[in-house]
TORKOL-4160 file (C-alpha; in steps of 0.2 Angstrom, whole numbers, padded with zeros to 4 digits, m for minus):
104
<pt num="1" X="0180" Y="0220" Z="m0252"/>
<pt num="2" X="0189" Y="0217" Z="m0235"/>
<pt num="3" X="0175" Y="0214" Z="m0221"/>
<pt num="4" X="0187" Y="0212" Z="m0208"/>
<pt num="5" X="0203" Y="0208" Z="m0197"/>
<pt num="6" X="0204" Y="0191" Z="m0187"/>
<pt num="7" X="0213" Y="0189" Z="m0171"/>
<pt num="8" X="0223" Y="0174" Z="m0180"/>
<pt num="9" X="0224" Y="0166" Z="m0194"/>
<pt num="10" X="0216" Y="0149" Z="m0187"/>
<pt num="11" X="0203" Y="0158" Z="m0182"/>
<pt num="12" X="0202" Y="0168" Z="m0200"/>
<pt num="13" X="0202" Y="0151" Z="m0207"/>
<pt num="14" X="0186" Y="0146" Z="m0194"/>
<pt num="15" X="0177" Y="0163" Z="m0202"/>
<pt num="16" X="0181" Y="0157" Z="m0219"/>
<pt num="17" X="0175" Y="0140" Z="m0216"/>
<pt num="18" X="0158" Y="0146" Z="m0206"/>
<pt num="19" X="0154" Y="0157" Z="m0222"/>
<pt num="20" X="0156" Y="0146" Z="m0234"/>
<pt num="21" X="0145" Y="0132" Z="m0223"/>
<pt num="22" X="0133" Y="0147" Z="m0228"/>
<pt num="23" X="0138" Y="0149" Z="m0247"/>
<pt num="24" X="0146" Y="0165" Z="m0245"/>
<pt num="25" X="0163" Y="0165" Z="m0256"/>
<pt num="26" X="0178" Y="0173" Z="m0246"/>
<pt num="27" X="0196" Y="0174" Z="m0245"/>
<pt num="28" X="0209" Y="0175" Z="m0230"/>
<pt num="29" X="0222" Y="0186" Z="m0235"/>
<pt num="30" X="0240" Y="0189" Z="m0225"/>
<pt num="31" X="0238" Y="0172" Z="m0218"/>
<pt num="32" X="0257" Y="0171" Z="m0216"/>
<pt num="33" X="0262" Y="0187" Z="m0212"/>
<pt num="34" X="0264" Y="0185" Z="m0193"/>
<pt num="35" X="0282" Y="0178" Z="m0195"/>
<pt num="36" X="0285" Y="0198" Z="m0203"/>
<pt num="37" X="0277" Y="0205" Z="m0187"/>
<pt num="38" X="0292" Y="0218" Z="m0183"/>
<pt num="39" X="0298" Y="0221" Z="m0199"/>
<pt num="40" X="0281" Y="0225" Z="m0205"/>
<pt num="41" X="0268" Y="0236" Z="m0194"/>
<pt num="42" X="0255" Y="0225" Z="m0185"/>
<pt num="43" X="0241" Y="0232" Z="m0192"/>
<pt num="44" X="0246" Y="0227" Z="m0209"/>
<pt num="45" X="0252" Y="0209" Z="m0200"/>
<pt num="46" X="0235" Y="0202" Z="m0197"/>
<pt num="47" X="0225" Y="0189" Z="m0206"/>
<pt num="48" X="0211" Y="0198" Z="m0217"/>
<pt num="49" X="0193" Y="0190" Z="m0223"/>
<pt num="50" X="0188" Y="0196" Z="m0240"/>
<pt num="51" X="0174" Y="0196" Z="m0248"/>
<pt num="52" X="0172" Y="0189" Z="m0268"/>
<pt num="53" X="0156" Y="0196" Z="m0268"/>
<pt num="54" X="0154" Y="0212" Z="m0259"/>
<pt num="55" X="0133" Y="0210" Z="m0261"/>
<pt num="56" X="0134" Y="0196" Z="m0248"/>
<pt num="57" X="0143" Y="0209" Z="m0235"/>
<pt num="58" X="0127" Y="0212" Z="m0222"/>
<pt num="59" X="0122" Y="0195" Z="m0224"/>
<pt num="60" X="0142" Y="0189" Z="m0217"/>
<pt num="61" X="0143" Y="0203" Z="m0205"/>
<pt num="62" X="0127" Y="0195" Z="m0197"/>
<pt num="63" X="0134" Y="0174" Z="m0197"/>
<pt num="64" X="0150" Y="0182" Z="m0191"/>
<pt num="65" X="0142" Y="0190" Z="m0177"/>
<pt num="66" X="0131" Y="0175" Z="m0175"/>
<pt num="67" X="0147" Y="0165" Z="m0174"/>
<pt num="68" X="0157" Y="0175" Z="m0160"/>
<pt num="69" X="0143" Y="0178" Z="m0148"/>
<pt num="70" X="0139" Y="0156" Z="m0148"/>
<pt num="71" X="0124" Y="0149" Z="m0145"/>
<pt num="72" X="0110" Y="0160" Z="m0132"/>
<pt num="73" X="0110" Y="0155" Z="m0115"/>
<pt num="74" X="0103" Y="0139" Z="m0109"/>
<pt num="75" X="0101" Y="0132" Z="m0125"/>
<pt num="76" X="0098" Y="0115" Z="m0127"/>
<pt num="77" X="0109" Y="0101" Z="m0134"/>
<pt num="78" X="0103" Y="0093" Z="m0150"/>
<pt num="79" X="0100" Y="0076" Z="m0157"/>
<pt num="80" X="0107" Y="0073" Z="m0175"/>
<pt num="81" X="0094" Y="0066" Z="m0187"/>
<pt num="82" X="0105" Y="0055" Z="m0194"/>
<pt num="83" X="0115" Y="0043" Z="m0181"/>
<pt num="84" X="0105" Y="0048" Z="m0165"/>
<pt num="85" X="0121" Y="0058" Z="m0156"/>
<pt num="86" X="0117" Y="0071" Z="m0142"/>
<pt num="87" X="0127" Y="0086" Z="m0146"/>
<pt num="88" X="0129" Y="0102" Z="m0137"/>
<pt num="89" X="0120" Y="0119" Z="m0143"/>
<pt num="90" X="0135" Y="0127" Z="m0150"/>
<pt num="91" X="0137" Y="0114" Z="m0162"/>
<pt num="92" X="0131" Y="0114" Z="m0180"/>
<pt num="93" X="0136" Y="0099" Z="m0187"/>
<pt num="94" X="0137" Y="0081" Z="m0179"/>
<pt num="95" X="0153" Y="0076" Z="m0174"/>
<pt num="96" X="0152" Y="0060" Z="m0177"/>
<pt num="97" X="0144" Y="0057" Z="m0194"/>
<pt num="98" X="0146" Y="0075" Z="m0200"/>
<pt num="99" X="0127" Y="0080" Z="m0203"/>
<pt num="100" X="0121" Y="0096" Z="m0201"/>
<pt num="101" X="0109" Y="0104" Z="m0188"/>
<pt num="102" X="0091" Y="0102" Z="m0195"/>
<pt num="103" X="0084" Y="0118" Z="m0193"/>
<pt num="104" X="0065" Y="0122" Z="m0188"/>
């Protein structure tokens, strides 16, 4: 089931990669189509997230949405629980040991 468009395919690829994080199977399609763009109508150019599973679709509208709007404003940076880091609020994993954000 298609969920939606993405501006481009890296960012596709960042949506892909956030769902998975969250154990929802999906698949970028059209990924190399913007070299056609021209030949082939834009609409039908852009990279496209699929769903494997369309059950999971309200739960990845919400991550996604989650995702584009960032972290709330004046959110605090976090420590990781595993090498001490101080990381800033839009971050979910450490990017120094790769941990994930504990969550309360």
């Amino acid at each position: 089931m298609k969920l939606t468009f993405a501006p481009n395919p890296v960012i596709g690829q960042h949506w892909v990669n956030v769902l998975a994080a969250a154990g929802i199977e999906c698949e970028l399609h059209n990924r190399y189509l913007n070299g056609a763009l021209g030949e082939i109508p834009a609409d039908q150019c852009a990279p496209e997230l699929w769903l494997v599973d369309e059950r999971d679709e309200a739960l990845a509208r919400r991550i996604l949405a989650a995702a584009q709007s960032g972290p709330p404003p004046g959110a605090m940076p976090w420590r990781c629980g595993a090498c001490g880091e101080m990381l800033e609020a839009q971050f979910t994993a450490c990017w120094r040991c790769g941990a994930w954000r504990e969550t309360n």
